[in-house]
Every structure is written in C-alpha cells, then in structure tokens.
C-alpha positions as CSV (number, residue, x, y, z in Angstrom):
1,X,-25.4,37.7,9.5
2,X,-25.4,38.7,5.7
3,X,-22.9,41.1,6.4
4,X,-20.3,38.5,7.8
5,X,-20.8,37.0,4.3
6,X,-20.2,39.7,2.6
7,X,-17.1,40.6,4.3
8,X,-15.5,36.8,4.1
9,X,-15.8,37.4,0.7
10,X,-14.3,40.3,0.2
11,X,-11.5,40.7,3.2
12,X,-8.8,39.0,0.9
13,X,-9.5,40.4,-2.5
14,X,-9.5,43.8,-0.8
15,X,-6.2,43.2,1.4
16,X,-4.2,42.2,-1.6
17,X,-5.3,45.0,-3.6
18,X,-4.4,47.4,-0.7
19,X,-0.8,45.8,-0.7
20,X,-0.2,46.2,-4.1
21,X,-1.3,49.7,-4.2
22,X,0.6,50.5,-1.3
23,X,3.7,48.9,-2.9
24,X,2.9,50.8,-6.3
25,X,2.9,54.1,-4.1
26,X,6.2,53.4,-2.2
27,X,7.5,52.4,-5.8
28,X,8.0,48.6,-4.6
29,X,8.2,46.8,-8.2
30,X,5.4,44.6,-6.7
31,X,4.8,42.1,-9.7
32,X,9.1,41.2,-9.5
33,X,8.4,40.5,-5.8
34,X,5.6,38.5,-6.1
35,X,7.6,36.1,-8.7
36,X,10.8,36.1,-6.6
37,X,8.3,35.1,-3.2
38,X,6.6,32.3,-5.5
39,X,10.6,31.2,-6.6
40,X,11.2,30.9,-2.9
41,X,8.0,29.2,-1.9
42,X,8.7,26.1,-4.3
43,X,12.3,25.9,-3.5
44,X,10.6,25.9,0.2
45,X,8.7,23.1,-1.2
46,X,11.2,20.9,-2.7
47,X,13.3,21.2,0.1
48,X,10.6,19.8,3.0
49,X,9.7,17.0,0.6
50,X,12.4,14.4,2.2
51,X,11.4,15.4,5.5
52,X,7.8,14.6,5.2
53,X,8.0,11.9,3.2
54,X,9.8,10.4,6.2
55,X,7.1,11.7,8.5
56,X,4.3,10.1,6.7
57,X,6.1,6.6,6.4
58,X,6.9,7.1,10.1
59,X,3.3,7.6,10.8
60,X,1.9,4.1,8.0
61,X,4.8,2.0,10.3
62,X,3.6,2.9,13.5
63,X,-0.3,2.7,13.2
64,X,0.3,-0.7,11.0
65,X,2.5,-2.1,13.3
66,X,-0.8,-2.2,16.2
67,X,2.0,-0.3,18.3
68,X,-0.9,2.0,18.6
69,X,-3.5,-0.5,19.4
70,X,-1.0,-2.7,21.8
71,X,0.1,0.8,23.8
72,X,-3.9,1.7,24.5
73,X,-4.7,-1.7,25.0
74,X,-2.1,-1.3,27.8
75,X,-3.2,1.7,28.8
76,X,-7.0,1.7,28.9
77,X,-7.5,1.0,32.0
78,X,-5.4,3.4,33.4
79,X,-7.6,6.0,31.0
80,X,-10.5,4.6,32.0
81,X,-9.6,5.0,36.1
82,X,-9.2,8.8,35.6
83,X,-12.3,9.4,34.0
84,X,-10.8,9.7,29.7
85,X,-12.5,7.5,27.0
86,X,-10.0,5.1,25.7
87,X,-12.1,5.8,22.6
88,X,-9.8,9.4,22.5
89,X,-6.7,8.2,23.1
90,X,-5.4,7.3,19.7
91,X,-6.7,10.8,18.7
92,X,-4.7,12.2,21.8
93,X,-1.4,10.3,20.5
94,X,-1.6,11.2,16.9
95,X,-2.4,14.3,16.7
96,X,1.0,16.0,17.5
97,X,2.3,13.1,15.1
98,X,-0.1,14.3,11.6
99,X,-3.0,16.2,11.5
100,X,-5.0,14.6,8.8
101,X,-4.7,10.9,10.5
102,X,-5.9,12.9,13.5
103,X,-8.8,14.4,11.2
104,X,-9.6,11.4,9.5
105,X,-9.9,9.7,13.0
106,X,-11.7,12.5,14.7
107,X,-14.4,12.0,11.1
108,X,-14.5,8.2,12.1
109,X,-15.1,9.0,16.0
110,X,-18.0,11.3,15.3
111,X,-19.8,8.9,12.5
112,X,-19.6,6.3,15.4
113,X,-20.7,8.0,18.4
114,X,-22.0,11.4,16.9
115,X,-21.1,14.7,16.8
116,X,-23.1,16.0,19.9
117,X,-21.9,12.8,22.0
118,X,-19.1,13.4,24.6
119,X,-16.9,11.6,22.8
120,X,-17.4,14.0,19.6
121,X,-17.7,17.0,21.6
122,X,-14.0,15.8,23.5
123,X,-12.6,15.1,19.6
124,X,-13.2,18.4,18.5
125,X,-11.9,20.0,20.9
126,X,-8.8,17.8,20.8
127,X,-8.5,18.7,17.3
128,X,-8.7,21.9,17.9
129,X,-6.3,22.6,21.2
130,X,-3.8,20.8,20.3
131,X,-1.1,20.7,17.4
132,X,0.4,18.5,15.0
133,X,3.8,19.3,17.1
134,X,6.3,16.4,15.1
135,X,4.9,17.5,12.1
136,X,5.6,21.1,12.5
137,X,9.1,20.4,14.2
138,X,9.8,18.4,11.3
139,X,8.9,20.2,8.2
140,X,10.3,23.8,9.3
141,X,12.7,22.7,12.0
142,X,14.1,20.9,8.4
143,X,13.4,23.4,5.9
144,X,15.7,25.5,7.7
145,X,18.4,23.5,8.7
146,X,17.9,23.3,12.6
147,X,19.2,19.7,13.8
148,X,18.8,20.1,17.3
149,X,14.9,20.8,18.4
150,X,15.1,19.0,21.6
151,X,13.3,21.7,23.8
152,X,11.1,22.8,21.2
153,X,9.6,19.2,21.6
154,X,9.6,19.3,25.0
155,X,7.8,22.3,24.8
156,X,5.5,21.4,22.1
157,X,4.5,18.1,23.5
158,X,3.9,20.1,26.8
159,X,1.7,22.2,25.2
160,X,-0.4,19.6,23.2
161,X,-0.6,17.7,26.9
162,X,-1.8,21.0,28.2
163,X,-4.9,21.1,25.4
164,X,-5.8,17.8,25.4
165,X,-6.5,17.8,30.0
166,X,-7.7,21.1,29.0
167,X,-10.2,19.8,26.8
168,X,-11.4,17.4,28.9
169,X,-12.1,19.2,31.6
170,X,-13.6,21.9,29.9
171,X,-16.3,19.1,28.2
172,X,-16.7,17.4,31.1
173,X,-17.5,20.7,32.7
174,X,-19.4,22.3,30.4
175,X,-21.5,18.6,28.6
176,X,-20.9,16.4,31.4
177,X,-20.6,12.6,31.0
C-alpha cells in the first residue's frame, strides 16, 4: 500500500520532467511552448466565461423557482411505483445540469441518510455514472463555436439515463433495499 503512495506522489513530477526532456532532446523550445499553451488556456478561459455565467444563472432560476420541487412532487409517485427513491431524483435531474449542485446535494443526501444507506450508496454511484452533460455541451460546445449540439444532447442525456437505471440496478443488486 506504501508503494501506491509513493507512486501518486511522484507519477506527475516524473511525467513532466520526461516531457520536457524529451522535448529538450528533439530540440522542441519547450519553455516558449509552455507560455504560448498557458496564452491559449486563459484566452480559453475568457472566452467560456459568458457561457457559464448563463449556465449557473440558468441553474439559481430553476432550483429557486420550486420547478424542481413541483416536477418531483409530480412525479413521486410514479418513482416510487418502480422501485426509485424520490429522495434521488433531484440528484438524477441535476446532475447533467452542474456538477457541484449535484455534489453539494449528493453531501446533503449522505449527512441525512448516511453514507452506507441505499440512498448514499445509489448517490454515489449517480455521481459517479453519470455526467454534467449541459454543462459540458455548453462550456466547449461554446468555447469553440459549435451552435448546433442537438444530437450531442440527445446522446449525452442518453447516456446519463443509461448511468443513472444502471446505478440502480447495480445497488439494488449488489445492497439491496
């Protein structure tokens, strides 16, 4: 186990070193491509600001609204009838929307029901088998200049639908309820 340590420690240190001696031996001016990469990373930066500004402001309307609470009020019993906690739901709905609102609500679903409860179990795995699809649509889709992401939603959404049944059935299966 020591020896995991040790090598989390040093993976990075030594994998940059080995890049810029590499470049130094293919006579790469390394150093004047590391500046024009960290030039293009904050112009990166500055250009995905609008764009996720208007994500987060998006994502405050919506969950201040009680659109949120109104749709799985709606919805719950539906949930309930095939076997999903409407305790996960809003987890389920905004996590392709922002992952640290997902975060912060899979924190406040394990400090109610605990970590080693289904529900926790079912919110980690959420978090972790699905993807903050809008987000990532939005930021890069935006950053680049691509307009139309119609099927890259489609797929996206698909695939975060995918994780969370997935998820259940794979806690249900392997925790039971």
């Amino acid at each position: 186990m020591q020896w995991i340590t040790m090598v989390s420690m040093w993976i990075i240190p030594v994998l940059i070193a080995f890049i810029l001696l590499y470049g130094t031996y293919k006579r790469i001016p390394t150093y004047e491509r590391f500046v024009e990469g960290g030039k293009e990373g904050i112009e990166i930066s500055f250009s995905i600001i609008p764009y996720l500004v208007g994500m987060l402001v998006a994502i405050s309307v919506f969950r201040a609204s009680g659109a949120l609470d109104a749709f799985i009020g709606l919805m719950k019993p539906i949930f309930e009838m095939i076997g999903v906690p409407a305790e996960i739901v809003p987890l389920a709905i905004i996590r392709p929307i922002s992952g640290n609102a997902a975060l912060g609500m899979t924190s406040d679903l394990m400090a109610t029901y605990g970590a080693d409860s289904f529900i926790g179990r079912l919110a980690s795995t959420i978090q972790g088998s699905t993807d903050t699809t809008f987000y990532v649509l939005t930021v890069y889709f935006g950053a680049v200049g691509i307009k139309k992401m119609g099927d890259a939603l489609k797929v996206g959404l698909l695939a975060d639908l995918i994780g969370f049944i997935a998820a259940i059935i794979v806690i249900s299966f392997l925790f039971g309820r």
